[in-house]
Biopython code that builds the backbone (N, CA, C, O; Angstrom):
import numpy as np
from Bio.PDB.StructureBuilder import StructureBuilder

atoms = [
    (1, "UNK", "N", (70.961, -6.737, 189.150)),
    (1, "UNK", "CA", (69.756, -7.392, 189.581)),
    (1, "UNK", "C", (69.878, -8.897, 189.391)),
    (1, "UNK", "O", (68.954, -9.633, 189.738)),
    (2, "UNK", "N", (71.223, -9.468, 188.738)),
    (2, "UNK", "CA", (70.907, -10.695, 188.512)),
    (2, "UNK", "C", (71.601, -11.455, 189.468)),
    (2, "UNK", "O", (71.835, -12.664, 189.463)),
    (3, "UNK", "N", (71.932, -10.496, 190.378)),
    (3, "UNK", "CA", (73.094, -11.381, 191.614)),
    (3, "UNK", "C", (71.574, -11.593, 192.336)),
    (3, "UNK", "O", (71.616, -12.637, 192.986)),
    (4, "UNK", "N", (70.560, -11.096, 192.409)),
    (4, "UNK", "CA", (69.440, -11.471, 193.684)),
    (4, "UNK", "C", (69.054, -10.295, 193.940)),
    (4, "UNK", "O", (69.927, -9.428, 193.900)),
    (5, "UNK", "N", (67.764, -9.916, 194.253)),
    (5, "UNK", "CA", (67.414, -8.816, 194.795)),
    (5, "UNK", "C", (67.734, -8.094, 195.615)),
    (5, "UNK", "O", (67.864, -6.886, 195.412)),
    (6, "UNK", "N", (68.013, -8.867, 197.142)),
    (6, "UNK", "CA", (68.460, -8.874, 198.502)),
    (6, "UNK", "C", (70.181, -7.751, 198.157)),
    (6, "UNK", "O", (70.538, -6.625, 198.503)),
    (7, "UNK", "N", (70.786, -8.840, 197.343)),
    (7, "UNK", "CA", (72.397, -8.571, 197.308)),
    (7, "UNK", "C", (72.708, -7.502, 196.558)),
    (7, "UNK", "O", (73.701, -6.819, 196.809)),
    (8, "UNK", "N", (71.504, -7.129, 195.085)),
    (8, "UNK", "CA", (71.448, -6.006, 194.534)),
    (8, "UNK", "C", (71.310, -4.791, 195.236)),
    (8, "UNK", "O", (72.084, -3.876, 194.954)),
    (9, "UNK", "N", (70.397, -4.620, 196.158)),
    (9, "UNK", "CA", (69.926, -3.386, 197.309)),
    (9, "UNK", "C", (71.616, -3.315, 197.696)),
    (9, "UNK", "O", (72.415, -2.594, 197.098)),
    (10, "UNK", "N", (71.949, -4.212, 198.808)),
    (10, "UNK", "CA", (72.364, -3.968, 199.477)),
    (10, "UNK", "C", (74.513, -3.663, 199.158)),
    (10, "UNK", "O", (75.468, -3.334, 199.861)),
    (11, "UNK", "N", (74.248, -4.084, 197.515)),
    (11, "UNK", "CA", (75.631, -3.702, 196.746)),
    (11, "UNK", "C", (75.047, -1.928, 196.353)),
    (11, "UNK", "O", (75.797, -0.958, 196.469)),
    (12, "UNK", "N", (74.373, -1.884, 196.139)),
    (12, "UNK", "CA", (73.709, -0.371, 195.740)),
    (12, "UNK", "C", (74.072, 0.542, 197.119)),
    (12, "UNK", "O", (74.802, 1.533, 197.148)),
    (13, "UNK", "N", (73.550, 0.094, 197.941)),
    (13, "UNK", "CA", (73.701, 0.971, 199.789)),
    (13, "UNK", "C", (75.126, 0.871, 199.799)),
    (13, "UNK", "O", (75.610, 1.534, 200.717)),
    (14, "UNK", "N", (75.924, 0.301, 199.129)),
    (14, "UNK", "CA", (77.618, 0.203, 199.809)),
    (14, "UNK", "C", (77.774, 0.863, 198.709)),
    (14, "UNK", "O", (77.263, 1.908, 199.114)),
    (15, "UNK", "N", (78.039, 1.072, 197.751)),
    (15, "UNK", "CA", (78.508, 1.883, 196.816)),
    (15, "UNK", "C", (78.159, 3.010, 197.230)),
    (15, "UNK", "O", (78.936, 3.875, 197.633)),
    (16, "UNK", "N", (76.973, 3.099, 197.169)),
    (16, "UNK", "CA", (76.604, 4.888, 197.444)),
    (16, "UNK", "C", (77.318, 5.460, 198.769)),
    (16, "UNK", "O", (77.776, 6.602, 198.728)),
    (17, "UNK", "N", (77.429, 4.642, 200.021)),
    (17, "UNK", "CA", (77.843, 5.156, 201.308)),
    (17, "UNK", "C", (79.501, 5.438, 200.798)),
    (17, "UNK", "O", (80.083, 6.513, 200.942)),
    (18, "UNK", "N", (80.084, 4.205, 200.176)),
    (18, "UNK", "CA", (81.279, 4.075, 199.666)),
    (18, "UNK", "C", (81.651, 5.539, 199.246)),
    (18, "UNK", "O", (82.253, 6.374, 199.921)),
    (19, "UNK", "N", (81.093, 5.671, 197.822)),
    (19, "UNK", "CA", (81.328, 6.820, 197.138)),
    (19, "UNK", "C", (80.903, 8.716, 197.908)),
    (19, "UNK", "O", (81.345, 9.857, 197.773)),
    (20, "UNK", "N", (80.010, 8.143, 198.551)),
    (20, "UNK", "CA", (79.654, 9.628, 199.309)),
    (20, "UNK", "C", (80.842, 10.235, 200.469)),
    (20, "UNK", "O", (81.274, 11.335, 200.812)),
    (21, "UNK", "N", (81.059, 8.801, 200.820)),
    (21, "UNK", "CA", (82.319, 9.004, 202.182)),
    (21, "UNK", "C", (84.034, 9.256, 201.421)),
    (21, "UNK", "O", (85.056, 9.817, 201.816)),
    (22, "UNK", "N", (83.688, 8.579, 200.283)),
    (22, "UNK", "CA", (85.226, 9.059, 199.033)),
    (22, "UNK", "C", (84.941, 10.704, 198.519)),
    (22, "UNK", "O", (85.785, 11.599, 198.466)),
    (23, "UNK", "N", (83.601, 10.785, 198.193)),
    (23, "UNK", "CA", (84.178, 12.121, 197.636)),
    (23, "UNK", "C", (83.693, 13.615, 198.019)),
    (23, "UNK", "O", (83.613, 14.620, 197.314)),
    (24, "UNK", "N", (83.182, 13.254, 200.374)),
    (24, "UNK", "CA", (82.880, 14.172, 201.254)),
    (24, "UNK", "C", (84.719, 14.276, 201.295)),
    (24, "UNK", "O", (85.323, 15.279, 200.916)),
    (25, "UNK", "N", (85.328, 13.148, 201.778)),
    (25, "UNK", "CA", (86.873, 13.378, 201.922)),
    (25, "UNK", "C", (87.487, 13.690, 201.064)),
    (25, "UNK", "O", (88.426, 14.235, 201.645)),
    (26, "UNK", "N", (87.740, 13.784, 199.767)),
    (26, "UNK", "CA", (88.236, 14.096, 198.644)),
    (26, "UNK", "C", (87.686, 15.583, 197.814)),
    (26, "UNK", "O", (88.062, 16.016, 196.725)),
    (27, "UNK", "N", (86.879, 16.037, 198.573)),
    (27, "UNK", "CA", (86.201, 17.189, 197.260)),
    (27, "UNK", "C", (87.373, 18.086, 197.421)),
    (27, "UNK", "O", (88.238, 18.026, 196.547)),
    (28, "UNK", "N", (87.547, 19.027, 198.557)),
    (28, "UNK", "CA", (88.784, 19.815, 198.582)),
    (28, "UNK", "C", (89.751, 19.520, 197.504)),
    (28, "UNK", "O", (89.854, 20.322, 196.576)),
    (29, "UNK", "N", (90.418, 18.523, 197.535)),
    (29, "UNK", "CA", (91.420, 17.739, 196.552)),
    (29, "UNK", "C", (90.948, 17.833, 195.030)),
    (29, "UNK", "O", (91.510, 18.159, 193.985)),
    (30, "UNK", "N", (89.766, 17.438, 195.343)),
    (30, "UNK", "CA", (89.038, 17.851, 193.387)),
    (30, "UNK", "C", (89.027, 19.233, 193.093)),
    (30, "UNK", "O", (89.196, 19.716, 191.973)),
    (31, "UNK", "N", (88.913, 19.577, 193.677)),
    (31, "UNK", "CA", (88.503, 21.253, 193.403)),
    (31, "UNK", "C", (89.503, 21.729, 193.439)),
    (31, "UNK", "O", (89.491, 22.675, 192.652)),
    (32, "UNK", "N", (90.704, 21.608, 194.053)),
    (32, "UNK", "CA", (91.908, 21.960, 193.804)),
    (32, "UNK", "C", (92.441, 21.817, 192.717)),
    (32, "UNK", "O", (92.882, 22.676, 191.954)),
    (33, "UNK", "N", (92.404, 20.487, 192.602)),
    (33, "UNK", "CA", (93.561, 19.503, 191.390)),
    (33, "UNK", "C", (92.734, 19.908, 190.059)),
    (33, "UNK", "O", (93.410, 20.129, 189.054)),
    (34, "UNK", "N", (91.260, 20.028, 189.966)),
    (34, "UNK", "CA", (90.454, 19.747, 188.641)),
    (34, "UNK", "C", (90.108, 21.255, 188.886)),
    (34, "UNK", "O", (88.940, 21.356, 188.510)),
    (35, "UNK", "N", (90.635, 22.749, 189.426)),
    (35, "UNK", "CA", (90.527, 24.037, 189.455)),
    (35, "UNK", "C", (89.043, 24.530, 189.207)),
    (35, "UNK", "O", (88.837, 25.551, 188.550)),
    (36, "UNK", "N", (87.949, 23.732, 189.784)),
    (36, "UNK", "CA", (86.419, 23.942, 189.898)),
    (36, "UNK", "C", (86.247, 23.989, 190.872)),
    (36, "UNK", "O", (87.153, 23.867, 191.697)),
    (37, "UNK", "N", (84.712, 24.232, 191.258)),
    (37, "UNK", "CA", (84.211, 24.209, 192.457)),
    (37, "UNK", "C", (83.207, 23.104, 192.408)),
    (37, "UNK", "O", (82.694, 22.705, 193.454)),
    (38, "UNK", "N", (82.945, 22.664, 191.418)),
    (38, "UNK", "CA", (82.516, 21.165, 191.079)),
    (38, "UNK", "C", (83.106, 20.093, 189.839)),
    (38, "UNK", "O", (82.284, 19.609, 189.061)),
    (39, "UNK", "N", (83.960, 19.898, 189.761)),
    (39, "UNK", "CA", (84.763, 19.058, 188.388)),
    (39, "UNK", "C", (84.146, 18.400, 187.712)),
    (39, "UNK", "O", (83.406, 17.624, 188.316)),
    (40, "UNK", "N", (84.113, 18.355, 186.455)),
    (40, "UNK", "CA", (83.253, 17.128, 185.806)),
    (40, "UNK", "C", (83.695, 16.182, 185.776)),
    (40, "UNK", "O", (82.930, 15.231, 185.611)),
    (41, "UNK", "N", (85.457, 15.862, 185.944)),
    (41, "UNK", "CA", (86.231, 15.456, 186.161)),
    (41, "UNK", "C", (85.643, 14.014, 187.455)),
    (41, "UNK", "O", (85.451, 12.798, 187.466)),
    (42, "UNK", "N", (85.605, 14.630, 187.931)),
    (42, "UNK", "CA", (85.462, 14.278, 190.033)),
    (42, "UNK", "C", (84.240, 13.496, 189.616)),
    (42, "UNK", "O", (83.323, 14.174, 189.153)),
    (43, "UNK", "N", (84.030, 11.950, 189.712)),
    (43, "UNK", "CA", (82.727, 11.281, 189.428)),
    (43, "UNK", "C", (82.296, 10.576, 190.487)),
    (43, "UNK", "O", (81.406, 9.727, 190.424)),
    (44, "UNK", "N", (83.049, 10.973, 191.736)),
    (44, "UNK", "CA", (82.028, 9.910, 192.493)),
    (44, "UNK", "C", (80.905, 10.290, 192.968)),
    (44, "UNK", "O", (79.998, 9.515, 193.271)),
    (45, "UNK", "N", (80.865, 11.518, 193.076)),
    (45, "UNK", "CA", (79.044, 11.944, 193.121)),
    (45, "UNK", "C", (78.393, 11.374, 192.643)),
    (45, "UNK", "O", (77.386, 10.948, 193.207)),
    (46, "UNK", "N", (78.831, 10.983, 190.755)),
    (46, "UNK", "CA", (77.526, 10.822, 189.955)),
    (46, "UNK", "C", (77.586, 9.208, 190.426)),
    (46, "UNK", "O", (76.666, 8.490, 190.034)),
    (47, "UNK", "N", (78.603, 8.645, 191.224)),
    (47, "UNK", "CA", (78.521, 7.113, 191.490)),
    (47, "UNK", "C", (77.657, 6.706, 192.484)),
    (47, "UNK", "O", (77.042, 5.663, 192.705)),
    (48, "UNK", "N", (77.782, 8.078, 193.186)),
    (48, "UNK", "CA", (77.139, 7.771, 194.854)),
    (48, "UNK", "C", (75.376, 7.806, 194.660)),
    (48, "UNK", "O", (74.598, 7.049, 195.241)),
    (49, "UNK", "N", (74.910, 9.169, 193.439)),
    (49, "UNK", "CA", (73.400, 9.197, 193.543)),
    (49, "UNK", "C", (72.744, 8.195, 192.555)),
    (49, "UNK", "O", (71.608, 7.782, 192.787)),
    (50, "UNK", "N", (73.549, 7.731, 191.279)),
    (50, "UNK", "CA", (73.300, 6.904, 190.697)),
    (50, "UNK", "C", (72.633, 5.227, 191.366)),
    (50, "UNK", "O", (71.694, 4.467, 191.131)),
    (51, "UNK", "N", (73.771, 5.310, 192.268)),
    (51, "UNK", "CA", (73.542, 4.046, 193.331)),
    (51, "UNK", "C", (72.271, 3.673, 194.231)),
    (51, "UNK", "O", (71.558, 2.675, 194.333)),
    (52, "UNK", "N", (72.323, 5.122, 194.924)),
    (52, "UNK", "CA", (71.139, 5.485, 195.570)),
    (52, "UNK", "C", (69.971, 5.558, 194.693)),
    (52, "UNK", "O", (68.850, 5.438, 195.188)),
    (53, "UNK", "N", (70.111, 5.724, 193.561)),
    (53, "UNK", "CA", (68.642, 6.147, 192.958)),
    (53, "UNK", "C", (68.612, 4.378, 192.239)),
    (53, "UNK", "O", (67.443, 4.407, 191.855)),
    (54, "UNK", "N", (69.011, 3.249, 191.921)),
    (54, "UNK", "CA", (69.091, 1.832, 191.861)),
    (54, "UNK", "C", (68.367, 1.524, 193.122)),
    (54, "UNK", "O", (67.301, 0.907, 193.118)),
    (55, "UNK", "N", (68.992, 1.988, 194.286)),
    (55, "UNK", "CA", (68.530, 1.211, 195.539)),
    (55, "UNK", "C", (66.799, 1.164, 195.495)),
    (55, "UNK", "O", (66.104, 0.280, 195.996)),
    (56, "UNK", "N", (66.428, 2.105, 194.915)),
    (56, "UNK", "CA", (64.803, 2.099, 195.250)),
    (56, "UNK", "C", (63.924, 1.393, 194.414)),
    (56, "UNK", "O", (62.731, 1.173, 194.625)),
    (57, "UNK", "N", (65.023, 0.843, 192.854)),
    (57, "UNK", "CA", (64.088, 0.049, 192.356)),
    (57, "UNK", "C", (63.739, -1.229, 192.652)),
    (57, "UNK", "O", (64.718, -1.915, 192.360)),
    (58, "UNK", "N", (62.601, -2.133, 193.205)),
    (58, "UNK", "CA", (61.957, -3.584, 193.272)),
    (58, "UNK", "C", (63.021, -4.450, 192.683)),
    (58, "UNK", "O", (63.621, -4.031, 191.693)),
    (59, "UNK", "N", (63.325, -5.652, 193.207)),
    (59, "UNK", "CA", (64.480, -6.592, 192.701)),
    (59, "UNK", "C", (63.386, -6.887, 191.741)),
    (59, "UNK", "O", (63.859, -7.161, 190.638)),
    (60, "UNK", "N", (61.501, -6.944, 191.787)),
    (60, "UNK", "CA", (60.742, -7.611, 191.021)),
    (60, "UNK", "C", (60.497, -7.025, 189.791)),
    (60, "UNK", "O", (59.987, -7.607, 188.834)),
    (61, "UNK", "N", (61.004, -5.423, 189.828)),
    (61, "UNK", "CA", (61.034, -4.928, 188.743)),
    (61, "UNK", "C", (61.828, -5.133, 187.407)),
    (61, "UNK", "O", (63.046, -5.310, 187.438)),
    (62, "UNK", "N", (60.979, -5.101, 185.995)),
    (62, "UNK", "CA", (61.561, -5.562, 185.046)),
    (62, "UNK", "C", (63.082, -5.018, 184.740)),
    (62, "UNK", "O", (63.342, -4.060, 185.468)),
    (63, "UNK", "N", (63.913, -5.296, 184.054)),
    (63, "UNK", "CA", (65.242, -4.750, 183.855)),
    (63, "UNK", "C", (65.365, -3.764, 183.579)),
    (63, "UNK", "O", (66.062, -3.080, 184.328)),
    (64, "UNK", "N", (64.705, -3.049, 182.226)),
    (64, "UNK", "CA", (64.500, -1.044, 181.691)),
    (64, "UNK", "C", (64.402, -0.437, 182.507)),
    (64, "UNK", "O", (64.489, 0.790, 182.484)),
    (65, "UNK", "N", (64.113, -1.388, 183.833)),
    (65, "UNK", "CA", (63.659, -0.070, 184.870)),
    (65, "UNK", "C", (65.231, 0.618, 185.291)),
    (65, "UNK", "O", (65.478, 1.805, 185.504)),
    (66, "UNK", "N", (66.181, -0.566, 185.329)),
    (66, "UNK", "CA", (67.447, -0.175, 185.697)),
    (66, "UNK", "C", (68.321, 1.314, 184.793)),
    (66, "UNK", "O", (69.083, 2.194, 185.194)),
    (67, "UNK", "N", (67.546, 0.885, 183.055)),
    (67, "UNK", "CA", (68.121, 2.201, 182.369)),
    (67, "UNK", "C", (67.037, 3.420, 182.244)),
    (67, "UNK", "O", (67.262, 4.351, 181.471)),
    (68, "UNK", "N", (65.934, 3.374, 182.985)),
    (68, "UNK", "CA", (64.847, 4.692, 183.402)),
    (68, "UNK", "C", (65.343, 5.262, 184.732)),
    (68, "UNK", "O", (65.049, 6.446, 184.897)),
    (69, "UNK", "N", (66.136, 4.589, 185.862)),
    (69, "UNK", "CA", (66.597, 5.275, 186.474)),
    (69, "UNK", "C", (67.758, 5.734, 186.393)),
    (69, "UNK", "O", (67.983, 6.652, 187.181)),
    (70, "UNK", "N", (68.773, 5.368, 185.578)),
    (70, "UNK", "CA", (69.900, 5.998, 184.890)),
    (70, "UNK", "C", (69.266, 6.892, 183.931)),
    (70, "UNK", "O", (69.926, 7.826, 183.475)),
    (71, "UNK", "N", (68.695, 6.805, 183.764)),
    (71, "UNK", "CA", (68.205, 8.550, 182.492)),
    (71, "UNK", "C", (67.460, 9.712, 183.771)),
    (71, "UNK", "O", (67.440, 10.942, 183.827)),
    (72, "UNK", "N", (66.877, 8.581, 184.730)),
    (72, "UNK", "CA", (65.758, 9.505, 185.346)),
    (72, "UNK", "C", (66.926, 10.627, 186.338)),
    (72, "UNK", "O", (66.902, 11.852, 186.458)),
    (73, "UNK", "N", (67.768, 9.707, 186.860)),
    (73, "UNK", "CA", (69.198, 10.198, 187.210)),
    (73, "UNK", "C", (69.966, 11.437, 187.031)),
    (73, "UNK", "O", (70.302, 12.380, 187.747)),
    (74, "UNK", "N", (70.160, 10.980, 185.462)),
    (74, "UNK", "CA", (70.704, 12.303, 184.588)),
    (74, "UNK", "C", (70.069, 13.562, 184.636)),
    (74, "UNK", "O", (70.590, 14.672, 184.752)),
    (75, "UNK", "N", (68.476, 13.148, 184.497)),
    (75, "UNK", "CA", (67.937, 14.554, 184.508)),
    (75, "UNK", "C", (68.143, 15.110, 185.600)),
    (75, "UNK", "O", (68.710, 16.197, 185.704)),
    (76, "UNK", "N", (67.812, 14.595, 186.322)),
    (76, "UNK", "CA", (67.527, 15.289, 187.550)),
    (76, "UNK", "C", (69.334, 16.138, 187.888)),
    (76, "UNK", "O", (69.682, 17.297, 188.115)),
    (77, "UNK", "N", (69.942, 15.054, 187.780)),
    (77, "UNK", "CA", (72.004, 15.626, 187.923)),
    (77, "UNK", "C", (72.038, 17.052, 187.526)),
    (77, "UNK", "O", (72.064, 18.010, 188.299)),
    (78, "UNK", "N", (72.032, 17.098, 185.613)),
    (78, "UNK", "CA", (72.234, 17.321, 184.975)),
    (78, "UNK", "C", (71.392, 18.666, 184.900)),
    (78, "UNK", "O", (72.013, 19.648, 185.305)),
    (79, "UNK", "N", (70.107, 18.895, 184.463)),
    (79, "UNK", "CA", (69.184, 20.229, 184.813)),
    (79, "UNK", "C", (68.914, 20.708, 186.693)),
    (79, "UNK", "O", (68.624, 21.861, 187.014)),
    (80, "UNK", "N", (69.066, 19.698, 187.597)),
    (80, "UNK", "CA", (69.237, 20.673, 188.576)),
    (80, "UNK", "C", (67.746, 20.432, 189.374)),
    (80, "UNK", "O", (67.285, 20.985, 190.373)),
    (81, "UNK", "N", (67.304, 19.572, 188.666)),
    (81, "UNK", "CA", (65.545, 19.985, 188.652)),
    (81, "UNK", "C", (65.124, 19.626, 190.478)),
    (81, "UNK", "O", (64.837, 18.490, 190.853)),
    (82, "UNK", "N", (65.153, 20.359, 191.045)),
    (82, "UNK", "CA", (64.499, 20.887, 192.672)),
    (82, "UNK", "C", (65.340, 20.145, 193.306)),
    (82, "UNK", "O", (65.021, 19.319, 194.161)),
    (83, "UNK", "N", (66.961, 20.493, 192.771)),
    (83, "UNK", "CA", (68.143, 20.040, 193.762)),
    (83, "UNK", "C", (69.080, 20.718, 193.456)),
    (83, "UNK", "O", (70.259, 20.405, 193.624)),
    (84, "UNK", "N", (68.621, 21.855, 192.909)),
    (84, "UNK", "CA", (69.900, 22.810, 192.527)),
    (84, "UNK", "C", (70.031, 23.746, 194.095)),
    (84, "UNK", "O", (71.143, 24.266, 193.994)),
    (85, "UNK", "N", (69.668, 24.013, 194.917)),
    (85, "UNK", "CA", (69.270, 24.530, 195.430)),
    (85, "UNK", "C", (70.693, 23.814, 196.851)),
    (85, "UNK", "O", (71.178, 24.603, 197.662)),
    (86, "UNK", "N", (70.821, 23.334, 196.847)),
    (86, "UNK", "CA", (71.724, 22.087, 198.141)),
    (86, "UNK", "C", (73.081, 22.512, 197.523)),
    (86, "UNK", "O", (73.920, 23.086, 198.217)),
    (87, "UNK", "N", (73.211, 22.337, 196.721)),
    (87, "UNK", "CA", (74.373, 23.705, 195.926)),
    (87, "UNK", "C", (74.996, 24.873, 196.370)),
    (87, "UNK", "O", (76.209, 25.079, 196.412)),
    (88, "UNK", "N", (74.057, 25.654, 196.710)),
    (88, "UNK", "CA", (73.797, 26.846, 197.758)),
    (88, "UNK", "C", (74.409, 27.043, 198.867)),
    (88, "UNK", "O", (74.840, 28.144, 199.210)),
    (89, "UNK", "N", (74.516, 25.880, 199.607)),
    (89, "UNK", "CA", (74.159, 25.611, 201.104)),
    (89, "UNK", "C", (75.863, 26.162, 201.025)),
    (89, "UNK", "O", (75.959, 27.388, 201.074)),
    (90, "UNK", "N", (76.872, 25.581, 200.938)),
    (90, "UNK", "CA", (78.537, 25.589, 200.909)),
    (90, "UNK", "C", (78.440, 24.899, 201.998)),
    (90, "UNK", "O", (78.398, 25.626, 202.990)),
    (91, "UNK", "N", (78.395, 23.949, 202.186)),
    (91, "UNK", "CA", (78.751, 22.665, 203.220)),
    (91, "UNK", "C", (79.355, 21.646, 202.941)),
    (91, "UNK", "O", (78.898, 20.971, 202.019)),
    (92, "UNK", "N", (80.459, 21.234, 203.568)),
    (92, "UNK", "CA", (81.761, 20.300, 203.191)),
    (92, "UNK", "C", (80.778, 19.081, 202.474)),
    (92, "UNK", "O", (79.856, 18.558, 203.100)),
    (93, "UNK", "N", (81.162, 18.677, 200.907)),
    (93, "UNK", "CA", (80.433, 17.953, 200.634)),
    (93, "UNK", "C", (79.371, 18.533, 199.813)),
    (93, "UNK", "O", (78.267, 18.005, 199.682)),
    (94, "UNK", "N", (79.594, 19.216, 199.470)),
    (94, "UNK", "CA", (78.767, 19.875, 198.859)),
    (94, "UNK", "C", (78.641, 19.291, 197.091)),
    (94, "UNK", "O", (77.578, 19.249, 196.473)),
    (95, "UNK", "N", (79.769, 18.951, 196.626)),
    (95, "UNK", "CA", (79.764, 18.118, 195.193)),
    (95, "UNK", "C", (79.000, 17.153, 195.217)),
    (95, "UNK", "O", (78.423, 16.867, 194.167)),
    (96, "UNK", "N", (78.723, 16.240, 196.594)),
    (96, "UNK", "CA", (78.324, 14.892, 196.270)),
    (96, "UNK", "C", (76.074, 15.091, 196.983)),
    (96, "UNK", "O", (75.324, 14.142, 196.760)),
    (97, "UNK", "N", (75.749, 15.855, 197.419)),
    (97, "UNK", "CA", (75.120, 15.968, 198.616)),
    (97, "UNK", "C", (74.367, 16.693, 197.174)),
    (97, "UNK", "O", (75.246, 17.535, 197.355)),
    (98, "UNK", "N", (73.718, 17.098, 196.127)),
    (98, "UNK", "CA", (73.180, 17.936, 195.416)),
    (98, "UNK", "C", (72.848, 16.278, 194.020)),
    (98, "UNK", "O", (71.906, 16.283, 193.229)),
    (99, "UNK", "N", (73.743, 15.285, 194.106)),
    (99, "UNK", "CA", (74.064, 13.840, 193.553)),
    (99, "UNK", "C", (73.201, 13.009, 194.294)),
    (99, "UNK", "O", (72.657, 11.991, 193.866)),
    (100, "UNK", "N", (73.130, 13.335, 195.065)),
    (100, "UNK", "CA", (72.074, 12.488, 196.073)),
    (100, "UNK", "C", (70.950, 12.478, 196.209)),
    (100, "UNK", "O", (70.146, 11.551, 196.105)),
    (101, "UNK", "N", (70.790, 13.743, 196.506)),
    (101, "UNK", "CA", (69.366, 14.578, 196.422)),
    (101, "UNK", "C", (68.632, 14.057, 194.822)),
    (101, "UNK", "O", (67.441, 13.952, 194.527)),
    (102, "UNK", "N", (69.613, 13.851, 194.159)),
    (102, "UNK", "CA", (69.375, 13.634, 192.473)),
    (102, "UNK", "C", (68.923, 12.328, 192.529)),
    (102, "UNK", "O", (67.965, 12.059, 191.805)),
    (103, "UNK", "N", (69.480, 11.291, 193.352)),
    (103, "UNK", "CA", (69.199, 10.198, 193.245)),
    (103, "UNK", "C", (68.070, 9.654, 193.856)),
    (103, "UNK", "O", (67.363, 8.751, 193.407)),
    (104, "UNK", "N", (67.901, 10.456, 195.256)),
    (104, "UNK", "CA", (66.469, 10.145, 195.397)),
    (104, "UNK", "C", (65.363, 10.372, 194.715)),
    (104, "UNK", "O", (64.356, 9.665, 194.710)),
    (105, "UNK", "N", (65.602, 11.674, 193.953)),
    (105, "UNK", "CA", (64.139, 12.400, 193.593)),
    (105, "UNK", "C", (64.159, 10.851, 191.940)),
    (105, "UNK", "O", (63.260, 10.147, 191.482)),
    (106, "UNK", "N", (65.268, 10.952, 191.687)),
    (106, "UNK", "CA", (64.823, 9.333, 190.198)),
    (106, "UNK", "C", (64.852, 8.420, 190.973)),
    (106, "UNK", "O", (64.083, 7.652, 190.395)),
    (107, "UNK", "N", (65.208, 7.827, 191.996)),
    (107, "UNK", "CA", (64.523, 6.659, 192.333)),
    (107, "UNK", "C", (63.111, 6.630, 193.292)),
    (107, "UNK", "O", (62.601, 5.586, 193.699)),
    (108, "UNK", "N", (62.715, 7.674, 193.500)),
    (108, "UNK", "CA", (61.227, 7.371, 193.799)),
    (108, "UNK", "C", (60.869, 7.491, 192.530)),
    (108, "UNK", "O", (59.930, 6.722, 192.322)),
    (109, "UNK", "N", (61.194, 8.140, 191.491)),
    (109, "UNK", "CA", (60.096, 8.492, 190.550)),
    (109, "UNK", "C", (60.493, 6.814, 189.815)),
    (109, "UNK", "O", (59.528, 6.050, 189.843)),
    (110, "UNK", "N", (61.275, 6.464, 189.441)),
    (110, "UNK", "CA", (61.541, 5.310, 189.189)),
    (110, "UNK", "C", (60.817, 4.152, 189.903)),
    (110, "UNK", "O", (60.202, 3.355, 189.194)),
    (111, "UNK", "N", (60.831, 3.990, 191.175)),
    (111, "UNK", "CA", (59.594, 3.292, 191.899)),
    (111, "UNK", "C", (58.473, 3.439, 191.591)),
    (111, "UNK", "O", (57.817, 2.406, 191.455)),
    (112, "UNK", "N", (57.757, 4.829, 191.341)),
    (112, "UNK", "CA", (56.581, 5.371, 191.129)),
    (112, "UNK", "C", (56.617, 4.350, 189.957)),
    (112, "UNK", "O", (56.076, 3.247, 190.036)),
    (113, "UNK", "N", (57.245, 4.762, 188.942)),
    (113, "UNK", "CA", (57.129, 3.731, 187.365)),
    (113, "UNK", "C", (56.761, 2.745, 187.072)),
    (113, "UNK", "O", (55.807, 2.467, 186.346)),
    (114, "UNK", "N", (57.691, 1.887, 187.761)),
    (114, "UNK", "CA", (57.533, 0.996, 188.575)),
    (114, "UNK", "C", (56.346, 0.301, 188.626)),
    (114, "UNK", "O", (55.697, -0.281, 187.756)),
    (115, "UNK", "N", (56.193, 0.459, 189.729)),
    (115, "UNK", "CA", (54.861, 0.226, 190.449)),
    (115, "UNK", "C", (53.449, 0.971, 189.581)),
    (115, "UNK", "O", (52.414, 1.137, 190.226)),
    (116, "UNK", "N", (53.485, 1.232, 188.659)),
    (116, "UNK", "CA", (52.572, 2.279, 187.980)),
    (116, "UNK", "C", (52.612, 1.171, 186.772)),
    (116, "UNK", "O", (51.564, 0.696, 186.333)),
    (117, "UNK", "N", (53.607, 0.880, 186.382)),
    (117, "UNK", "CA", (53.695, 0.225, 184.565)),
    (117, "UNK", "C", (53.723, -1.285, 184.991)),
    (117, "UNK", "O", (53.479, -2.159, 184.160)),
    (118, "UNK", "N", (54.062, -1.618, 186.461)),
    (118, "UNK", "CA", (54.309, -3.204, 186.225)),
    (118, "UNK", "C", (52.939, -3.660, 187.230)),
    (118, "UNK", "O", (53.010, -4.797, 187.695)),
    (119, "UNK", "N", (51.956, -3.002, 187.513)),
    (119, "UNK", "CA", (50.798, -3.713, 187.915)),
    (119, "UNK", "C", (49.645, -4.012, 187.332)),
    (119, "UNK", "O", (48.796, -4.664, 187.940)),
]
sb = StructureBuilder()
sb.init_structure("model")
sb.init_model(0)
sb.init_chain("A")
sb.init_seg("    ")
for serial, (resi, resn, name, xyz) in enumerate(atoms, 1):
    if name == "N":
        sb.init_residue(resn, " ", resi, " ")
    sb.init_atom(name, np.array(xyz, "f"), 0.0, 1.0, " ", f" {name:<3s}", serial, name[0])
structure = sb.get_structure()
């Protein structure tokens, strides 16, 4: 956030596209090499929804907000909570696409925060 608001978003949107398009092409290869069907190993998922779930916070928002959506993140990754479900689907991409889903549901709620604690 301290490069500028503008440049923050829009380093957040390239990482995430970055990392989603690295590890739609690469999962086969993880799952092979790291003998899962999701590796814990294999992190660019958690790079790609992490990113995405940054993108939604306000450049005007205070800084904690940056480590509430890294926790808000985790949960959501980590318990599954109404994205376990994209998991299911078995569609190429499937490691990173359940990371995403994760990242939206903490960065709205992170916006929500947001916009809830800083008005």
């Amino acid at each position: 956030m301290a490069l500028g608001g503008e440049i923050f978003w829009w380093l957040c949107i390239a990482v995430a596209i970055a990392a989603t398009a690295a590890g739609v092409a690469l999962e086969r290869w993880a799952q092979q090499h790291f003998f899962a069907e999701d590796p814990r190993e294999f992190v660019l998922d958690e790079v790609a929804g992490q990113a995405l779930a940054w993108a939604f916070i306000a450049p005007s928002a205070p800084w904690w907000m940056l480590i509430a959506g890294f926790l808000l993140f985790r949960i959501f990754d980590i318990w599954k909570l109404g994205v376990g479900w994209i998991e299911r689907l078995h569609v190429p991409g499937t490691i990173v696409w359940d990371d995403l889903l994760a990242g939206v549901c903490a960065g709205l709620l992170s916006a929500a925060f947001a916009f809830a604690l800083c008005q």
